[in-house]
Backbone as CSV, one residue per row, in Angstrom:
resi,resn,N_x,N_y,N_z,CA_x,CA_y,CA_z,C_x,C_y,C_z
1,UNK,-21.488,4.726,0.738,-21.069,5.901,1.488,-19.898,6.553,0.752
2,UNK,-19.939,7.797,0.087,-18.824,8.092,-0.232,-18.015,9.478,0.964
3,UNK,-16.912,9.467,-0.004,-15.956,10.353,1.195,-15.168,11.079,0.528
4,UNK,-14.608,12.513,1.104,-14.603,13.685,1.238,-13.172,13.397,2.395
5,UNK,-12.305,13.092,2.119,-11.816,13.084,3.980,-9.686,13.152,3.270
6,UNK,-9.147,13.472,3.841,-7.732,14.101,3.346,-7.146,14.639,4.493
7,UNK,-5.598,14.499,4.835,-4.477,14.588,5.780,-5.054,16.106,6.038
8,UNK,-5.084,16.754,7.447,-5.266,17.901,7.777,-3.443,18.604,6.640
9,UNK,-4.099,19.576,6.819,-2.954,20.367,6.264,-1.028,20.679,6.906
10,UNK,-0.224,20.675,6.496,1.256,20.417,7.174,1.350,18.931,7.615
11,UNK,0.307,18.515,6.975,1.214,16.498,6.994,0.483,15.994,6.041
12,UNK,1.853,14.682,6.680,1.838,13.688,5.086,2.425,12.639,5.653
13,UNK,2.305,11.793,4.703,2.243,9.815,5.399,4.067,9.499,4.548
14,UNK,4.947,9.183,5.555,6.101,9.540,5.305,6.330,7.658,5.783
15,UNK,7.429,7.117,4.889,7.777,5.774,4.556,8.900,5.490,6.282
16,UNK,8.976,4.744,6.886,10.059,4.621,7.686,10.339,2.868,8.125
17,UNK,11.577,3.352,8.765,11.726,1.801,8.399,10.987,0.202,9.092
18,UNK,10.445,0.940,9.938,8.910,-0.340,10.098,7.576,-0.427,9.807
19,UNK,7.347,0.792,8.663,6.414,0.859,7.948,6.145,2.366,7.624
20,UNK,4.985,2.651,7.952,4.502,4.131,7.786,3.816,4.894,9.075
21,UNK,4.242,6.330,8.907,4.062,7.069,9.823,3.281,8.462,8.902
22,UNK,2.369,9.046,10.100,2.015,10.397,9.569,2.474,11.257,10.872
23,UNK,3.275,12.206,9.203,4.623,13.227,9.986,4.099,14.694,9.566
24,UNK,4.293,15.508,11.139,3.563,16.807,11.097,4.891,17.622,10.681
25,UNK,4.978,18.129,9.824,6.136,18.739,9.031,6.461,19.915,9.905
26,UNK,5.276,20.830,10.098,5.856,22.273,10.814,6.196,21.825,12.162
27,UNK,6.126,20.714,12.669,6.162,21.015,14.217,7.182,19.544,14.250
28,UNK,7.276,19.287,13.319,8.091,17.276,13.568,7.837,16.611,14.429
29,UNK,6.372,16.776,14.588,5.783,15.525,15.388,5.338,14.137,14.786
30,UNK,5.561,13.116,14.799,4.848,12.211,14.270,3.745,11.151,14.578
31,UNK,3.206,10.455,14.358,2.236,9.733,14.727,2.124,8.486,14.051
32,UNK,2.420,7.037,14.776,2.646,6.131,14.256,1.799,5.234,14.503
33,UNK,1.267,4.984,13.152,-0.020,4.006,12.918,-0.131,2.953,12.535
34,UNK,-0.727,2.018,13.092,-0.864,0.727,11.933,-1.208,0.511,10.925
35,UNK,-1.211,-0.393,9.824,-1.538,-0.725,8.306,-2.459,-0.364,8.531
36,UNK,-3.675,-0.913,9.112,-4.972,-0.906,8.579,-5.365,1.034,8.747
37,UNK,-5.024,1.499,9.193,-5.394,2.903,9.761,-4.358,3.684,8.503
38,UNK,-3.496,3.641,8.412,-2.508,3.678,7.422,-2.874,3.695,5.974
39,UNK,-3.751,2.219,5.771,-4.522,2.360,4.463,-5.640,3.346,4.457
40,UNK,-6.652,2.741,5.302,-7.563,3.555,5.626,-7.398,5.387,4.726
41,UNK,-6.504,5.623,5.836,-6.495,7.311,5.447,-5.664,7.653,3.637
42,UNK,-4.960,6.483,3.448,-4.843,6.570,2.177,-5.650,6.368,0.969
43,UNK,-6.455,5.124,1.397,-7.445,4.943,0.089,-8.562,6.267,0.116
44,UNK,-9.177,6.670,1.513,-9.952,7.687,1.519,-9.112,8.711,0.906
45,UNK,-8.396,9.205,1.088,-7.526,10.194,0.308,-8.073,10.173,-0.760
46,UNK,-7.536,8.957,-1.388,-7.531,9.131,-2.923,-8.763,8.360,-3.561
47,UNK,-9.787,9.085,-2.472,-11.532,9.307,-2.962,-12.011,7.796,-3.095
48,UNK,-11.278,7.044,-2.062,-11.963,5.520,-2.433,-13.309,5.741,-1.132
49,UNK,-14.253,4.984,-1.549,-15.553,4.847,-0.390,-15.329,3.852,0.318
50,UNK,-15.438,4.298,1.087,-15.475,3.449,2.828,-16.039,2.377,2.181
51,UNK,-17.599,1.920,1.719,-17.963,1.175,1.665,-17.342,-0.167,0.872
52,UNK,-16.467,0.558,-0.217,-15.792,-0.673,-1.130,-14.655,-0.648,-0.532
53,UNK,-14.025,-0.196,0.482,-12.408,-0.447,1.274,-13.117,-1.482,2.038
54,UNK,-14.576,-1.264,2.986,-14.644,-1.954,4.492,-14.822,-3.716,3.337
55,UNK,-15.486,-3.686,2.322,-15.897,-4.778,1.168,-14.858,-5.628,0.877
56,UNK,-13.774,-4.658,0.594,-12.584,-5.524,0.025,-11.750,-6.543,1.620
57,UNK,-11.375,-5.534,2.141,-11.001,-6.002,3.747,-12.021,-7.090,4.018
58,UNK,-12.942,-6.813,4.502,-13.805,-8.425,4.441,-13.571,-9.053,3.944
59,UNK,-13.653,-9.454,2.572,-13.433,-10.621,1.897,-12.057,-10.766,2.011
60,UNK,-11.136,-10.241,2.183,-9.455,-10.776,2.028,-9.244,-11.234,3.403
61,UNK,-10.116,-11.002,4.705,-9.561,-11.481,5.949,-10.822,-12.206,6.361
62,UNK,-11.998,-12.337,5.646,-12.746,-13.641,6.080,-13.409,-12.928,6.961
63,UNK,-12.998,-11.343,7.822,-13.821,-10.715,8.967,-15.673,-10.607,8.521
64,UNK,-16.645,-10.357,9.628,-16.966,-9.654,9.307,-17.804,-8.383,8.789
65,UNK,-18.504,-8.412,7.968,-18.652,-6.553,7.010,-18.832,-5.858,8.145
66,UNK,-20.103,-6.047,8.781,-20.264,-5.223,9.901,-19.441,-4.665,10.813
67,UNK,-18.472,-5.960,10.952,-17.878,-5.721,12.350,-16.309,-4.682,12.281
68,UNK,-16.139,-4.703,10.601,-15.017,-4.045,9.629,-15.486,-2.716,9.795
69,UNK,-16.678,-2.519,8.991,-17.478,-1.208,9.270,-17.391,-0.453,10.378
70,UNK,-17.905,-1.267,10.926,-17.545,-0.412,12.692,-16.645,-0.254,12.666
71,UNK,-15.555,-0.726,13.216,-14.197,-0.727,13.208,-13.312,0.442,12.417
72,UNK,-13.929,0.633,11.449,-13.129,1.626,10.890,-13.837,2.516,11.133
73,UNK,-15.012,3.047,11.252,-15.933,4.215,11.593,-15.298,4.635,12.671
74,UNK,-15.039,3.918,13.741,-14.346,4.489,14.974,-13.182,5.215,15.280
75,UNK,-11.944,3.883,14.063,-11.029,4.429,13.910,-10.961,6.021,12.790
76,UNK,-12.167,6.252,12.102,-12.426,7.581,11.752,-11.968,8.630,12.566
77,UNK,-12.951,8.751,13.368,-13.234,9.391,14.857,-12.343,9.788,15.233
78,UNK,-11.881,8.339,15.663,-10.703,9.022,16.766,-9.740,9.626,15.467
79,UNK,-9.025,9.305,14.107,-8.082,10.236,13.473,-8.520,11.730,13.330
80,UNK,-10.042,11.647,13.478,-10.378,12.701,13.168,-10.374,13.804,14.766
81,UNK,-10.514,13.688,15.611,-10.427,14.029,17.031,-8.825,14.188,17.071
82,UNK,-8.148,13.411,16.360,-7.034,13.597,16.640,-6.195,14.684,15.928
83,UNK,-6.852,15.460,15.340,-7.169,16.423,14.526,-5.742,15.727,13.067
84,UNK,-5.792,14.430,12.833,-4.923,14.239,11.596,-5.636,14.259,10.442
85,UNK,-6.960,14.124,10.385,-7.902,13.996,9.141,-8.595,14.837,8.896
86,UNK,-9.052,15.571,8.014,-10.391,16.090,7.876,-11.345,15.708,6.849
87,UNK,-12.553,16.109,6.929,-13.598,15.926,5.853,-14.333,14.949,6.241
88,UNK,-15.375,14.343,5.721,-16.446,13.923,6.316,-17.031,12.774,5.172
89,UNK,-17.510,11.274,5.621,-18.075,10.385,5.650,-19.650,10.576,5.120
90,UNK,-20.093,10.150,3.711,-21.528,10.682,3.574,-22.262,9.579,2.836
């Protein structure tokens, strides 16, 4: 499956001091996420495929593939509903 998918526009994944947050610049709202959601929108960023992120995560936590897969498909969704992501899963 590759991907197409990048921070809606006026944000960006900003360092703080219990990890990482995605911070809406024009409006200074933020939205604070966990690692895995955190990576997620970063490796897709930078054009990695779902399929070799959900691959690697499996094997490093023993989960699994399927149940990784899902799991992040959802958490897609909802970033994407949440209007922080755009682009699309193919």
């Amino acid at each position: 499956m590759t991907t197409v998918v990048h921070l809606r526009q006026g944000l960006s994944i900003v360092e703080v001091e219990d990890g990482k947050v995605i911070l809406d610049t024009r409006r200074g709202v933020y939205w604070h996420l966990n690692q895995t959601a955190i990576t997620m929108v970063e490796e897709l960023g930078r054009g990695r495929a779902l399929d070799d992120l959900v691959g690697q995560i499996a094997r490093e936590t023993g989960a699994d593939a399927e149940r990784v897969r899902s799991d992040h498909l959802a958490l897609f969704d909802e970033l994407r509903r949440a209007k922080l992501i755009e682009g699309k899963l193919s």
